[in-house]
ZAVEX-346024 format. One line per field, with one value per residue (C-alpha): residue number from 1; residue in one letter; x, y, z. Coordinates in Angstrom, 1 decimal. Each point is the difference from the previous one (the first is absolute). Layout:
BEGIN
k = [NUM | ...]
r = [A | ...]
x = [X | ...]
y = [Y | ...]
z = [Z | ...]
! end
This chain:
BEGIN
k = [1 | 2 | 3 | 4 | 5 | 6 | 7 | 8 | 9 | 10 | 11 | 12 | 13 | 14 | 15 | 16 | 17 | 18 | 19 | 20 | 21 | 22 | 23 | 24 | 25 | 26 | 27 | 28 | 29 | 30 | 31 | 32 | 33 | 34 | 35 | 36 | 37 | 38 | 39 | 40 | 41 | 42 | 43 | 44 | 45 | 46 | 47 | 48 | 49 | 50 | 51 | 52 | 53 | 54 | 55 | 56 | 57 | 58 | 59 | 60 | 61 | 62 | 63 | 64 | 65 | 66 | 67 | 68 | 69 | 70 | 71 | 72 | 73 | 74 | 75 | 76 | 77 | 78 | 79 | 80 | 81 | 82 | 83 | 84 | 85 | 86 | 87 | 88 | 89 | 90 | 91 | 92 | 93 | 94 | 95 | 96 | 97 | 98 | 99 | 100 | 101 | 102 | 103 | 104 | 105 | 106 | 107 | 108 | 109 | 110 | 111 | 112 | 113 | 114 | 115 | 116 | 117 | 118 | 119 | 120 | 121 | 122 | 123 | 124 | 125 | 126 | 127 | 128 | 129 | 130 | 131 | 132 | 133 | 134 | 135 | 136 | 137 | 138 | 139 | 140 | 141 | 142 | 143 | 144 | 145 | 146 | 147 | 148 | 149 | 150 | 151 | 152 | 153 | 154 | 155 | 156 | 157 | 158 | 159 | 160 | 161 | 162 | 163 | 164 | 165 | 166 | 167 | 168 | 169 | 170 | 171 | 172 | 173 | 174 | 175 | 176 | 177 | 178 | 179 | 180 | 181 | 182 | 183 | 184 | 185 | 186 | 187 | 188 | 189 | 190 | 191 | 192 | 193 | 194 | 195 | 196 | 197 | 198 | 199 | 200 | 201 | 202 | 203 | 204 | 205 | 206 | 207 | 208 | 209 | 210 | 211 | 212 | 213 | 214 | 215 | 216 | 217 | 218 | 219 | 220 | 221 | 222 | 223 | 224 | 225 | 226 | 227 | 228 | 229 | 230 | 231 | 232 | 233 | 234 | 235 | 236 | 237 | 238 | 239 | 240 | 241 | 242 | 243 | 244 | 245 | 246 | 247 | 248 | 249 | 250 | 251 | 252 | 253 | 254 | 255 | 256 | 257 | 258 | 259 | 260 | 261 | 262 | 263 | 264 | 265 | 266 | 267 | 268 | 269 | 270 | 271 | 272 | 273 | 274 | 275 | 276 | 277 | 278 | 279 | 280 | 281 | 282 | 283 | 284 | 285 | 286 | 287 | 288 | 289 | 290 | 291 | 292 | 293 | 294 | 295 | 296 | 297 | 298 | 299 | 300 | 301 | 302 | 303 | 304 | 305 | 306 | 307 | 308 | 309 | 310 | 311 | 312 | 313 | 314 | 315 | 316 | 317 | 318 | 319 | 320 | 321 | 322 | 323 | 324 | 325 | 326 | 327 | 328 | 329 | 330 | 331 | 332 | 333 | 334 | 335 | 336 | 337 | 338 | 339 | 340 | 341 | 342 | 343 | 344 | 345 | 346 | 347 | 348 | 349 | 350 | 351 | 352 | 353 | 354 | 355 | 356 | 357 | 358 | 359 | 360 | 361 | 362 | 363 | 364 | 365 | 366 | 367 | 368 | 369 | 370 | 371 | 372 | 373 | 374 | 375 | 376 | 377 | 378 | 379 | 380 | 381 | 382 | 383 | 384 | 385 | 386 | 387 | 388 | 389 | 390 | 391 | 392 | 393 | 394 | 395 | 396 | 397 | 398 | 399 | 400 | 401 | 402 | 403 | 404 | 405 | 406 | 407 | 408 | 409 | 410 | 411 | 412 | 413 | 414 | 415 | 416 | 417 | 418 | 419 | 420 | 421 | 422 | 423 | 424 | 425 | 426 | 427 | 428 | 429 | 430 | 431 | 432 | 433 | 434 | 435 | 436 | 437 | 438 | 439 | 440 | 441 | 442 | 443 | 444 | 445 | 446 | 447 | 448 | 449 | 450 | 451 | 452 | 453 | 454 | 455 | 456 | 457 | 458 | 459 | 460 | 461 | 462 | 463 | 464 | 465 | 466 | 467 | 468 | 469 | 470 | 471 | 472 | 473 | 474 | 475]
r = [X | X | X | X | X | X | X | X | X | X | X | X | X | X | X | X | X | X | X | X | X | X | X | X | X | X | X | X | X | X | X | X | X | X | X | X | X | X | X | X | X | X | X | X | X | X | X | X | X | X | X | X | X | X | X | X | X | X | X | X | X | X | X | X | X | X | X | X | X | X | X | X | X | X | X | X | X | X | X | X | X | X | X | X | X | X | X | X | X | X | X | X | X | X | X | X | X | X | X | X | X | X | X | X | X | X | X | X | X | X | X | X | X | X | X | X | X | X | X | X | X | X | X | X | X | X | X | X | X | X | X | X | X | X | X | X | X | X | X | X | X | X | X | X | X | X | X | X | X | X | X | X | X | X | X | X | X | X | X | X | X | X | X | X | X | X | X | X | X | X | X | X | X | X | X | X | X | X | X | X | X | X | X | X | X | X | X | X | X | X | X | X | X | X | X | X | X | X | X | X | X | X | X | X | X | X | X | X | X | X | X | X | X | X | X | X | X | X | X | X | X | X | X | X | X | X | X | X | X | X | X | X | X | X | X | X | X | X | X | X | X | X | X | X | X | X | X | X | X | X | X | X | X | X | X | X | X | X | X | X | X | X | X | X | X | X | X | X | X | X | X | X | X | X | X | X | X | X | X | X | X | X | X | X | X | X | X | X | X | X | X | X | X | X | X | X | X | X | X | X | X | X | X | X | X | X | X | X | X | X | X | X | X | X | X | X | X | X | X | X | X | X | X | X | X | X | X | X | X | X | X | X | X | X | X | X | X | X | X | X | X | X | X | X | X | X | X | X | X | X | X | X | X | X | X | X | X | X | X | X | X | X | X | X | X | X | X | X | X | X | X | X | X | X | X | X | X | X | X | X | X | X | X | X | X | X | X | X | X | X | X | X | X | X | X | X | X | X | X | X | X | X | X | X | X | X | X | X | X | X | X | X | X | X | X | X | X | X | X | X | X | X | X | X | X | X | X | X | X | X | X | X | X | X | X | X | X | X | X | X | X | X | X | X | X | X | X | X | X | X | X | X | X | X | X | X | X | X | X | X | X | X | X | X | X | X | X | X | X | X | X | X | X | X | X]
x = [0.0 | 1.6 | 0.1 | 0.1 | 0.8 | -2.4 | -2.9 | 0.4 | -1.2 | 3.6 | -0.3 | -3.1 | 2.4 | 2.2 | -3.4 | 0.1 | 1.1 | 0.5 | 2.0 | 1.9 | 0.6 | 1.5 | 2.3 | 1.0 | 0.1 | 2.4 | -2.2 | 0.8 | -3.2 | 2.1 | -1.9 | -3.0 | 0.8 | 1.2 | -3.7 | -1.6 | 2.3 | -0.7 | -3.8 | -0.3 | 1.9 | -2.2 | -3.1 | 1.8 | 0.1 | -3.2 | -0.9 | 2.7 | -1.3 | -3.6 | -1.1 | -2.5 | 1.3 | -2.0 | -1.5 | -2.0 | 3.4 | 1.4 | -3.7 | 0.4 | 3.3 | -0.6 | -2.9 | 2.5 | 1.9 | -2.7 | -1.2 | 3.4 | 0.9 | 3.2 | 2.1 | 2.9 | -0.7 | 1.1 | -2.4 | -3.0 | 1.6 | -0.1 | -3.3 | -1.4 | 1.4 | -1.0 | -3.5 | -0.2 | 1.3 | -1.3 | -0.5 | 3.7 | 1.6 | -2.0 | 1.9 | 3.7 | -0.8 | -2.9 | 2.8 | 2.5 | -2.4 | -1.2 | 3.4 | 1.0 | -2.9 | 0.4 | 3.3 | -0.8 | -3.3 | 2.2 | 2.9 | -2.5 | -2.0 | 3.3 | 1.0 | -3.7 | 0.2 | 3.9 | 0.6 | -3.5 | -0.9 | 3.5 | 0.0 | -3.3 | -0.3 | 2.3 | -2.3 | -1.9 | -3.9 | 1.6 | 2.1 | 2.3 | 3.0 | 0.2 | 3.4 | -0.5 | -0.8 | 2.6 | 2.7 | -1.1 | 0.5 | 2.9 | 2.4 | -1.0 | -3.8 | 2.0 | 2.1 | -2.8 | -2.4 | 2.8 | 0.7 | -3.4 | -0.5 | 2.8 | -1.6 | -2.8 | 1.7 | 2.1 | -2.9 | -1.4 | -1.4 | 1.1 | -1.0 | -3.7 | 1.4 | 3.6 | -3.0 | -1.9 | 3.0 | 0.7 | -3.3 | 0.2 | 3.3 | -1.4 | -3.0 | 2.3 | 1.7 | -2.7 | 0.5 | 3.7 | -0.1 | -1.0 | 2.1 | -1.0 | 2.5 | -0.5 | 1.9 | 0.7 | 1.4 | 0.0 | 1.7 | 2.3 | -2.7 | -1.7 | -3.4 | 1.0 | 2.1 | 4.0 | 0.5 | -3.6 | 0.9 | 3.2 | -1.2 | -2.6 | 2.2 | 2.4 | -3.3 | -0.8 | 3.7 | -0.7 | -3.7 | 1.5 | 2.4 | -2.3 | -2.5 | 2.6 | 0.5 | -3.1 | -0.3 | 1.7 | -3.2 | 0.0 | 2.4 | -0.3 | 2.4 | 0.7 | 1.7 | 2.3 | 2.9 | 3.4 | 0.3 | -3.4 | 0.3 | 3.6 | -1.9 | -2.7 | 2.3 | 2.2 | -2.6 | -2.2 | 3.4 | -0.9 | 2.5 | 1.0 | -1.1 | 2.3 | -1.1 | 2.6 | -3.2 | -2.1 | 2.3 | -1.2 | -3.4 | 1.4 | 0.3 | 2.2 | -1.3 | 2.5 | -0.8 | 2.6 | 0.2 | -2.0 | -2.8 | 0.0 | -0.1 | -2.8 | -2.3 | 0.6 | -0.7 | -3.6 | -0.4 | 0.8 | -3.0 | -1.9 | -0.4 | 1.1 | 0.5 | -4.2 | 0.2 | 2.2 | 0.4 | -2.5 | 0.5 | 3.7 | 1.8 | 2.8 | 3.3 | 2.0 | 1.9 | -3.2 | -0.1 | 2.7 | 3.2 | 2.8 | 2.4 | -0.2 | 3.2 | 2.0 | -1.7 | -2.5 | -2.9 | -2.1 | 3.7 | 0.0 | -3.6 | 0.5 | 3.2 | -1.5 | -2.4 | 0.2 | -0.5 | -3.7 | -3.0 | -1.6 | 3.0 | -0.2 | -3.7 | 0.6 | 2.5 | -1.6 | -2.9 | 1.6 | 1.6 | -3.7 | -1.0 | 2.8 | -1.0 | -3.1 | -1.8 | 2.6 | 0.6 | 3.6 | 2.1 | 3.2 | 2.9 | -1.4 | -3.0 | 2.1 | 2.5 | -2.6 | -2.2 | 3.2 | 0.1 | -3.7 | 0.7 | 3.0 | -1.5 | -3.1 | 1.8 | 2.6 | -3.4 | -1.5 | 3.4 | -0.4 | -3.6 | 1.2 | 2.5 | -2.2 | -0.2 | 3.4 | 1.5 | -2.7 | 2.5 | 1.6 | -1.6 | 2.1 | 3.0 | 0.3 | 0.5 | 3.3 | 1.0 | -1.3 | 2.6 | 2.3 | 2.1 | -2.0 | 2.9 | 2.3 | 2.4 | -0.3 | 3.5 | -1.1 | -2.3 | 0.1 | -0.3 | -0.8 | -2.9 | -1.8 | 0.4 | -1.7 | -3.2 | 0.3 | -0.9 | -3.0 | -1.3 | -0.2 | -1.8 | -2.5 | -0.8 | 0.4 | -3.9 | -0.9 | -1.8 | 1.8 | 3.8 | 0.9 | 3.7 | 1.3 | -0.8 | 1.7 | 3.3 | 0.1 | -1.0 | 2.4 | 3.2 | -0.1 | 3.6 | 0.4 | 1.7 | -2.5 | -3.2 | 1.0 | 0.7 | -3.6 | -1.9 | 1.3 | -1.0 | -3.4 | -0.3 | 1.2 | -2.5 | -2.6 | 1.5 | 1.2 | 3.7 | 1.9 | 3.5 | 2.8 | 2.3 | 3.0 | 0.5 | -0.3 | -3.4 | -3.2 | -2.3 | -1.8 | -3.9 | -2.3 | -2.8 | 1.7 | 0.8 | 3.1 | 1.4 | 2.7 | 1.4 | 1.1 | 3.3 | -0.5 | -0.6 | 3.4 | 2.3 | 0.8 | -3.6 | -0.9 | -3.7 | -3.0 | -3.0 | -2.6 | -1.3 | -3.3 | 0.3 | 2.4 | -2.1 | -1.7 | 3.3 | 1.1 | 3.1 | 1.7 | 0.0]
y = [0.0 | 3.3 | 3.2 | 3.5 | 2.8 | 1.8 | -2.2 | -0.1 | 3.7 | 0.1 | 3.4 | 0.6 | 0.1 | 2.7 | 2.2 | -0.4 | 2.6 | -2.4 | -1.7 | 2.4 | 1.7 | -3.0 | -0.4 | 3.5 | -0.4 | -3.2 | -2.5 | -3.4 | -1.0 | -3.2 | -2.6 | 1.2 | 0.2 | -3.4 | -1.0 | 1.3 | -1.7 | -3.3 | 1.2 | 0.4 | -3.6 | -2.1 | 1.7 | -0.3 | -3.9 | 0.1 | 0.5 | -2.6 | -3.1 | 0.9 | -2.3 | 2.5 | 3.9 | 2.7 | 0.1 | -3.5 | -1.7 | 1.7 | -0.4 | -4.0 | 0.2 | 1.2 | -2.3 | -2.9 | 1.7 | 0.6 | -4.1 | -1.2 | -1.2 | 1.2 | -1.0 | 2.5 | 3.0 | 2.7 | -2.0 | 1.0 | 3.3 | 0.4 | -1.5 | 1.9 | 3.3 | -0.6 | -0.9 | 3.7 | 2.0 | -1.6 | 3.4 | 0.7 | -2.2 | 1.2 | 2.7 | 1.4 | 3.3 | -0.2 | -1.8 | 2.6 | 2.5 | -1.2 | -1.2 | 3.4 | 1.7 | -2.4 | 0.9 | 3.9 | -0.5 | -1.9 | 2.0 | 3.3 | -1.7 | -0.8 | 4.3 | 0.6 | -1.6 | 0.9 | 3.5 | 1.0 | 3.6 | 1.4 | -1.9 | -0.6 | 3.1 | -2.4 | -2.8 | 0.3 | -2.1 | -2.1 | -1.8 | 2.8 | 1.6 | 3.7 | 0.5 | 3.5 | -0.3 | -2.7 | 2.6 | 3.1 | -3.4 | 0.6 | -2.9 | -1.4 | -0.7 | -1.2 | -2.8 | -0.9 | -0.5 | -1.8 | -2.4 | -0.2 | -0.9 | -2.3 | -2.1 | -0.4 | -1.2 | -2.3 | -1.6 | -0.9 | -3.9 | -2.2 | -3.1 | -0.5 | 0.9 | -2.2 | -3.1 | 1.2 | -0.5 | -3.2 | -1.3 | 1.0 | -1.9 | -2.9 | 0.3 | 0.1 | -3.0 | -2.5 | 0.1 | -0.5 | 0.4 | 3.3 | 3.2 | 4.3 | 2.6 | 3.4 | 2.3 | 3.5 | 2.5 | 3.8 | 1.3 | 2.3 | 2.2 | 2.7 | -1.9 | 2.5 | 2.4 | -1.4 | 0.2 | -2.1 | -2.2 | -1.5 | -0.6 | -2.0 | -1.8 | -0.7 | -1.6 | -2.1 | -1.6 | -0.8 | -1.5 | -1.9 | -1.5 | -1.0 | -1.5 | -1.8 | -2.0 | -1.1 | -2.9 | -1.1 | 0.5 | 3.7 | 1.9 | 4.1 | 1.5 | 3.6 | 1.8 | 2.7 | 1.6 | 0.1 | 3.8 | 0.2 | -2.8 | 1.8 | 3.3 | -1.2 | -2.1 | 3.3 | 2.3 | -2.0 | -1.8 | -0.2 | -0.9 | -3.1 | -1.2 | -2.3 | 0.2 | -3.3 | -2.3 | 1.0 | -1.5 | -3.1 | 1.5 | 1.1 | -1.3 | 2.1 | 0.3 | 0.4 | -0.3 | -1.6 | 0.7 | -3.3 | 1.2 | 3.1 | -0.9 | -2.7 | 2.9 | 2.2 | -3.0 | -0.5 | 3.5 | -0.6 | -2.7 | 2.2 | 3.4 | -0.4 | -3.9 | -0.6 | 3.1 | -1.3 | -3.9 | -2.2 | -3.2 | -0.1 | 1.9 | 2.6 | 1.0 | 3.1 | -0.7 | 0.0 | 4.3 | 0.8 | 1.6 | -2.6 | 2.5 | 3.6 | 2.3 | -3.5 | -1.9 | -2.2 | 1.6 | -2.1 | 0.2 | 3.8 | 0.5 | -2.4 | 1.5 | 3.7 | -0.9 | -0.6 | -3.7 | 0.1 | -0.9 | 3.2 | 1.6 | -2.3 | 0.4 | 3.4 | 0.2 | -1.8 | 1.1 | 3.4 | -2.4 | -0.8 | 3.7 | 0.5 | -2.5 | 1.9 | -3.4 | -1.6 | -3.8 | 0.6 | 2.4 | 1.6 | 1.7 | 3.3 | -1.1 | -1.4 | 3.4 | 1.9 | -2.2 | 0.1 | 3.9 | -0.1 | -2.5 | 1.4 | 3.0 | -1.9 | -2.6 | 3.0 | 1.6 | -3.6 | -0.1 | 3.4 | -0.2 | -3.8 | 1.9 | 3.3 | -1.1 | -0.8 | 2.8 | 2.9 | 1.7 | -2.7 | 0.9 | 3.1 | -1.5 | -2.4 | 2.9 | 0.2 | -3.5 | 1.7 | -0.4 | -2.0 | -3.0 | -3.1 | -1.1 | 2.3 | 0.6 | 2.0 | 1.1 | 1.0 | 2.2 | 3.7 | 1.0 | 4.2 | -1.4 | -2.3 | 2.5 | 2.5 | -2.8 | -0.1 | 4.0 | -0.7 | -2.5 | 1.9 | 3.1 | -2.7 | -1.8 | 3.1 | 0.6 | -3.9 | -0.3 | -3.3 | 0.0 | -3.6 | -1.9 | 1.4 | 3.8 | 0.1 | -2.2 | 2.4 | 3.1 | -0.5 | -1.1 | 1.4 | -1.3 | -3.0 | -2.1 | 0.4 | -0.2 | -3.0 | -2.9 | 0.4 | 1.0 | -3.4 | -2.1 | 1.6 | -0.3 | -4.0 | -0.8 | 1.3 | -1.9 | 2.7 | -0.7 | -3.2 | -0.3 | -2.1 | -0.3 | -1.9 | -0.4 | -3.7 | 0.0 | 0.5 | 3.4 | -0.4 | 1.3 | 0.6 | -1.6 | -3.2 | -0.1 | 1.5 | 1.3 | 2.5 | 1.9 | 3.6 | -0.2 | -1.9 | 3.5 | 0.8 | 1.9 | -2.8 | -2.1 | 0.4 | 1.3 | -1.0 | 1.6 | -2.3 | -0.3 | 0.8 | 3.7 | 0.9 | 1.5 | 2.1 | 1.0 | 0.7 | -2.4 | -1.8 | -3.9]
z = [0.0 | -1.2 | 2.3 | -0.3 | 2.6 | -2.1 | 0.7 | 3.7 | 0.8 | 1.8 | -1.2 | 2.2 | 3.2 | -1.0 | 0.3 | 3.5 | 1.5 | 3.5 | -1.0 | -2.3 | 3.3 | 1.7 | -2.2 | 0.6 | 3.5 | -0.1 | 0.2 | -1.0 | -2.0 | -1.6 | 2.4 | -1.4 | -3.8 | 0.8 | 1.2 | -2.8 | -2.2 | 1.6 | -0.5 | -3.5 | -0.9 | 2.4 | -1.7 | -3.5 | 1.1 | 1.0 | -3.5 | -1.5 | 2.5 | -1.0 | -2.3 | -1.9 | -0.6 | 1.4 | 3.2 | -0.7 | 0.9 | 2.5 | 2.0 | -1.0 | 1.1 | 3.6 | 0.1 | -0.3 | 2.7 | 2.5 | -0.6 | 0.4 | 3.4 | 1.5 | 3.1 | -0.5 | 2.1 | -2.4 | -2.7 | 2.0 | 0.5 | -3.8 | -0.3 | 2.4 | -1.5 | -3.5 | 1.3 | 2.0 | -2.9 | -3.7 | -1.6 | 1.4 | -3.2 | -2.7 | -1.3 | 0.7 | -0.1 | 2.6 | 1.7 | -0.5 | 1.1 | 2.9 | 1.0 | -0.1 | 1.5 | 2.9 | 1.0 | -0.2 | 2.5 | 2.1 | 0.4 | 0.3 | 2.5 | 2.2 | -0.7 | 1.1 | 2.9 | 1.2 | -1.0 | -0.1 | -0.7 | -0.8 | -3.0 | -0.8 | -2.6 | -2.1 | -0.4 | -3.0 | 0.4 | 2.1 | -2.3 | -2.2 | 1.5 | -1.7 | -1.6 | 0.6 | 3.4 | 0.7 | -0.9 | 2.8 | 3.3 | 2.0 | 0.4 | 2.3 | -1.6 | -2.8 | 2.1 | 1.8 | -2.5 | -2.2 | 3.1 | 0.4 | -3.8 | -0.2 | 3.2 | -1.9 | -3.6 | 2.6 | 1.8 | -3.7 | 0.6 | -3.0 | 2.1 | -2.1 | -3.3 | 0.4 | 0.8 | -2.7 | -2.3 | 1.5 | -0.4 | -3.7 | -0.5 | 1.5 | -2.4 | -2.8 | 1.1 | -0.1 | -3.6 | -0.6 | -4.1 | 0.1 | 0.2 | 0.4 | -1.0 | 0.4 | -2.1 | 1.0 | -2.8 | -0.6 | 3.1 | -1.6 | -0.9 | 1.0 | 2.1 | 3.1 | 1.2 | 0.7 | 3.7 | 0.7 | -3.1 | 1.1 | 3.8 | -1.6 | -2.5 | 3.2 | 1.8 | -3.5 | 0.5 | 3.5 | -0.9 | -2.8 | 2.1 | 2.6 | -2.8 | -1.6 | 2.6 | 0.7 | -2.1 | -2.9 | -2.3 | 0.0 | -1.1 | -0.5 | -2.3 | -0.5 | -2.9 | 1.1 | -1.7 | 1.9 | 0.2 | 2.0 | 2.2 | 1.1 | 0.6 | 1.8 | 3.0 | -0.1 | 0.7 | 2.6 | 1.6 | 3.8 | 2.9 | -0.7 | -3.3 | -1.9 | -3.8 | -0.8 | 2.0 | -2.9 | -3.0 | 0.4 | -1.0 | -3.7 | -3.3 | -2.6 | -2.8 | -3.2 | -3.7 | -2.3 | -3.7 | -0.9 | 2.2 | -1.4 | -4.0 | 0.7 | 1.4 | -3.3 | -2.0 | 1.9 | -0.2 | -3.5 | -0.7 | 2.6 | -2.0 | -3.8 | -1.0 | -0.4 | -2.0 | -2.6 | 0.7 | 0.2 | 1.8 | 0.7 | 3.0 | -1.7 | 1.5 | 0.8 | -2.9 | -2.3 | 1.0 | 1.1 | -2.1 | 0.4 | 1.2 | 1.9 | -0.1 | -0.6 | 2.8 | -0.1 | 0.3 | 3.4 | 1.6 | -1.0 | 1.2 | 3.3 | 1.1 | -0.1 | 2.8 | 3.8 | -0.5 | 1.0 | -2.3 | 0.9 | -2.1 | -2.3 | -1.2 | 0.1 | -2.4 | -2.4 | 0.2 | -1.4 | -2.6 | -1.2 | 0.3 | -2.4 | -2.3 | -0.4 | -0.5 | -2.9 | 0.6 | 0.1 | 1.9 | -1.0 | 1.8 | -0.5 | 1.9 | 2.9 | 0.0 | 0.2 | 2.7 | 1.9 | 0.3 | 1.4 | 2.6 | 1.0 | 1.3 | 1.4 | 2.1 | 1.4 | 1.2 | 1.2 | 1.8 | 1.4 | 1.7 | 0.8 | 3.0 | 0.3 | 3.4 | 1.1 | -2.7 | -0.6 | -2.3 | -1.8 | -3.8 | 0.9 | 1.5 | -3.1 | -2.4 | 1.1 | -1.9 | -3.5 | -2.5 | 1.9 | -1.5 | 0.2 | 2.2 | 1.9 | 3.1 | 2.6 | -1.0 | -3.4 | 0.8 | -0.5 | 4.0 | -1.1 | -2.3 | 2.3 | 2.7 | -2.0 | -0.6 | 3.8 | -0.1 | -2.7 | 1.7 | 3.0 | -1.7 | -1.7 | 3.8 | 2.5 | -0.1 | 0.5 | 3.8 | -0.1 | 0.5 | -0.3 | 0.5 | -3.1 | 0.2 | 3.7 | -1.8 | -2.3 | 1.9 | 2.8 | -1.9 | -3.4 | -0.9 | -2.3 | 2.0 | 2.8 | -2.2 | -2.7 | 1.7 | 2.3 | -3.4 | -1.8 | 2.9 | -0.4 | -3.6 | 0.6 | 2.1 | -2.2 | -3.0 | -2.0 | 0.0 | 0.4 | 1.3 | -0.9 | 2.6 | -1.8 | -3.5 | 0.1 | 1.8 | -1.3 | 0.0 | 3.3 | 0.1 | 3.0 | -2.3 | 0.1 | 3.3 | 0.1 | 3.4 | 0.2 | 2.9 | 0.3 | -0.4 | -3.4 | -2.0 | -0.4 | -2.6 | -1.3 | -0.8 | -3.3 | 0.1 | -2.4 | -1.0 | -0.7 | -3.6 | 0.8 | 0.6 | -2.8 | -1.7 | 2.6 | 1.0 | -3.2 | 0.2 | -2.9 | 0.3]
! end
């Protein structure tokens, strides 16, 4: 069963001003985000056990439970809970919903009754802490009511829903040929606002973790790319938390060339082969040129993109644009695809690290009409200091100073400024470094790790293909 942030309302709780303010005030709302997450896969269960969709099934399904008899205490827990709250599992974002709203009454019930009227003109119906308000407490209202707020997150009971969850696995298991996955994508984008978005997709880890082991007959799996998964356990690290006991959780994902050339050739048969062919499967070779600037021209397409098959399809989908609909393509059509990817996927890259790197579109003007591979030593140091000065004048007026505007700010000098810049532009995957000449280029995309003292004078720096157009550099 796929997932989608989107289609959980997550977005509903960053409209709650509560708990927008406990966040403010320090409080650690991760318990609860892990509840919720725990929530919405027992109900999304719910519906995968039930042998007929909608809410026919999941009403036969709690029948079954409710005739079973059980001897295990936290089965008649779970029984007992499901038979109090049926509506409860319906729908996730009635759950959402009136998981959130719960905690709010709670905690302004526990304010109410232990700080009383000093800080009852923040209390909106009961249930709404008023930003505004919130900002004229004195300190000590705001410690209290965060201690009292984070008493309340930490008396959370996940006793019914853990034997809820355990009465579902054991459900599961009386049929050992079956199997539920749940699938969990789109979490790089924009379904709400970054500092609530990666507390949650911290809490998703910890609920995955906790489902997975379970039982061997359900598995959850959630797409994620690197880059995000190292932002979010950076920005939500608490005392204490080891992010190497969460490896064993990962599969890397890599695409090799083969992989790569069968998806063009079943996006091939996909889009143009029951245009022209009938009844036989054609190849890349059937529409593409043989050669492209004395490469061949999948290898020449392939090794301008990030090794993903969301660059792939992109660029060739500008191939077929180019072809304007002919059954054949020819290296004018792939030159001149190239130049419009190019500049799409150094935008793509760009809004990719927006978070982490507000001014990076900026910052990577400096590369434009570099060598496609380089020294540091080679460089003209006068000349990249004076980029320093225009991209200052083009960022100055950005509300968000990120890591690159105070590098560059603060030290100005060459010396100072390169060596952080390339790690930056590494990491992203714009530049690979080779750091003897009988090693390979190494890639962050691949994998790669480098440390800091690996951008050196004497590493030969690359530029990857994909953005020599955009950056107007000659291959």
């Amino acid at each position: 069963m796929p997932l989608s942030p989107f289609d959980l309302a997550l977005h509903h709780l960053a409209n709650r001003p509560m708990l927008q303010s406990f966040m403010d005030m320090g409080i650690d709302l991760d318990l609860f985000f892990s509840v919720l997450w725990r929530h919405i896969f027992a109900l999304e269960l719910i519906k995968l056990v039930s042998s007929q969709s909608g809410d026919r099934g999941i009403y036969n399904l709690f029948q079954r439970i409710q005739q079973r008899i059980y001897t295990k205490r936290s089965h008649k827990v779970a029984q007992e809970y499901l038979a109090r709250y049926p509506d409860f599992w319906k729908d996730t974002q009635v759950l959402i919903k009136e998981e959130a709203k719960t905690l709010e009454e709670n905690v302004a019930n526990r304010i109410k009754g232990l700080l009383g009227g000093r800080v009852i003109e923040t209390l909106q119906l009961g249930a709404e802490l008023s930003r505004e308000k919130s900002s004229r407490l004195t300190l000590e209202d705001r410690a209290q009511i965060a201690q009292i707020g984070q008493q309340v997150v930490d008396q959370l009971q996940m006793r019914e829903l853990s034997a809820v969850i355990e009465l579902l696995a054991n459900e599961i298991e009386r049929d050992q040929q079956k199997r539920y996955f749940i699938t969990i994508d789109q979490l790089d984008e924009n379904w709400t606002h970054n500092v609530l978005r990666y507390r949650l997709i911290k809490a998703l880890i910890e609920a995955i973790r906790y489902f997975n082991s379970r039982s061997n007959q359900i598995k959850i799996v959630c797409a994620i790319r690197e880059d995000l998964l190292d932002r979010v356990f950076r920005l939500t690290r608490t005392q204490g938390h080891q992010q190497e006991k969460y490896r064993s959780l990962y599969l890397q994902l890599y695409w090799k060339e083969k992989d790569l050339l069968d998806l063009i050739e079943l996006r091939i048969n996909q889009l143009i082969a029951h245009k022209y062919v009938k009844n036989r499967s054609i190849g890349i070779s059937d529409i593409l040129p043989k050669t492209v600037e004395q490469s061949n021209s999948i290898v020449y397409i392939i090794r301008r993109t990030l090794r993903t098959p969301r660059d792939v399809i992109m660029f060739f989908n500008e191939c077929i644009k180019q072809a304007d609909d002919r059954a054949k393509m020819n290296k004018t059509h792939i030159l001149a695809a190239e130049g419009v990817y190019s500049e799409l996927r150094l935008k793509a890259l760009a809004d990719e690290w927006s978070a982490d790197y507000p001014t990076l579109a900026d910052a990577i003007e400096i590369l434009k009409r570099f060598s496609n591979r380089f020294r540091l030593n080679e460089l003209n140091k006068r000349e990249i200091e004076n980029r320093f000065v225009e991209y200052l004048l083009r960022t100055h007026q950005h509300t968000e100073k990120d890591y690159i505007y105070n590098v560059i700010y603060e030290k100005m000098d060459f010396d100072d400024v390169m060596p952080e810049l390339l790690r930056v532009f590494y990491d992203i995957g714009i530049l690979g470094i080779k750091t003897e000449k009988y090693f390979r280029t190494y890639w962050s995309f691949q994998g790669d790790k480098v440390s800091p003292h690996d951008v050196s004078d004497d590493n030969q720096i690359h530029i990857h293909p994909a953005f020599f157009r955009a950056l107007g550099i000659r291959p």
